[in-house]
Each structure stands twice: as structure tokens, then as C-alpha cells.
C-alpha positions in Angstrom: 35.2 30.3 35.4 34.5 27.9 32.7 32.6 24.8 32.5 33.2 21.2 29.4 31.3 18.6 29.0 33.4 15.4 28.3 30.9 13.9 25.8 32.6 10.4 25.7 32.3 10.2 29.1 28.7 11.7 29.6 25.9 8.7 30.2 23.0 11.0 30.0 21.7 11.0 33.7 20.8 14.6 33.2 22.0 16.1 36.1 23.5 18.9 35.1 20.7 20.3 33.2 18.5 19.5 35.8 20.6 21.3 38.5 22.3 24.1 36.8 19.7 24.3 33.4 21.2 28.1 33.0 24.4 26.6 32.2 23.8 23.3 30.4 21.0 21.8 28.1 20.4 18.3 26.6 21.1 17.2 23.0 18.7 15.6 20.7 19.6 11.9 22.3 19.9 13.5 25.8 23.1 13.7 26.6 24.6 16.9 28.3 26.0 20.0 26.7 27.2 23.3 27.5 25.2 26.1 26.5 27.1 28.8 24.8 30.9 28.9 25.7 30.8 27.5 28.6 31.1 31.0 30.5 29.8 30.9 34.0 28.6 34.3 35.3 29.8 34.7 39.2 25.9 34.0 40.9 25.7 30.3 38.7 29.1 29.4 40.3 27.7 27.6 42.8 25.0 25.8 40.5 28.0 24.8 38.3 29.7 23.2 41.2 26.5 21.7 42.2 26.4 19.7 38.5 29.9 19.1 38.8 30.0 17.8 42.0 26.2 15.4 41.0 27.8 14.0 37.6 27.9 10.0 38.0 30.5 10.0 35.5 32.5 13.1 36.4 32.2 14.5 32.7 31.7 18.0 33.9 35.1 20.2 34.5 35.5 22.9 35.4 38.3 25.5 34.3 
């Protein structure tokens, strides 16, 4: 499983980061991004739907 950030659709609400911050970190202006490649080990599945599922904007996919 993989998660992606669709940055022209992120709003920087900072959900994900705040819900799943093992898996996604702020940029300088606060908007969401993945950290790393996007890789989601198997016990932050659940934490990745979580962010998905929380995104106002429904920037986060997952793959």
C-alpha cells in the first residue's frame, strides 16, 4: 500500500499529519506531504485510511 498527496487539491487543514504524522508531514506553508515514498508499513494501514478518509478535500489516495 501506497499513499499521494494531490497538492493542487490540498487546502492545508492538516489532517493528515495530525492523524497519521508517521506517514505525512507539513511543508514550509503547511500544506500536506508524504513522507518518504509514500510506503505504508502494514500496522499504519489503518492510520492512513483514517487521513484519507478525514481529508476535506479528498487529496489523499491511496494506491
Amino acid at each position: 500500500m501506497k499513499v499521494q498527496i494531490d497538492s493542487a487539491r490540498c487546502q492545508g487543514h492538516g489532517r493528515c499529519y495530525d492523524l497519521a504524522p508517521e506517514l505525512f508531514s507539513e511543508d514550509d506553508e503547511g500544506y500536506g506531504q508524504v513522507v518518504g515514498e509514500g510506503s505504508v508499513p502494514p500496522d499504519e494501514e489503518r492510520a492512513a485510511r483514517l487521513a484519507v478518509s478525514n481529508c476535506p478535500e479528498r487529496a489523499i489516495e491511496i494506491l
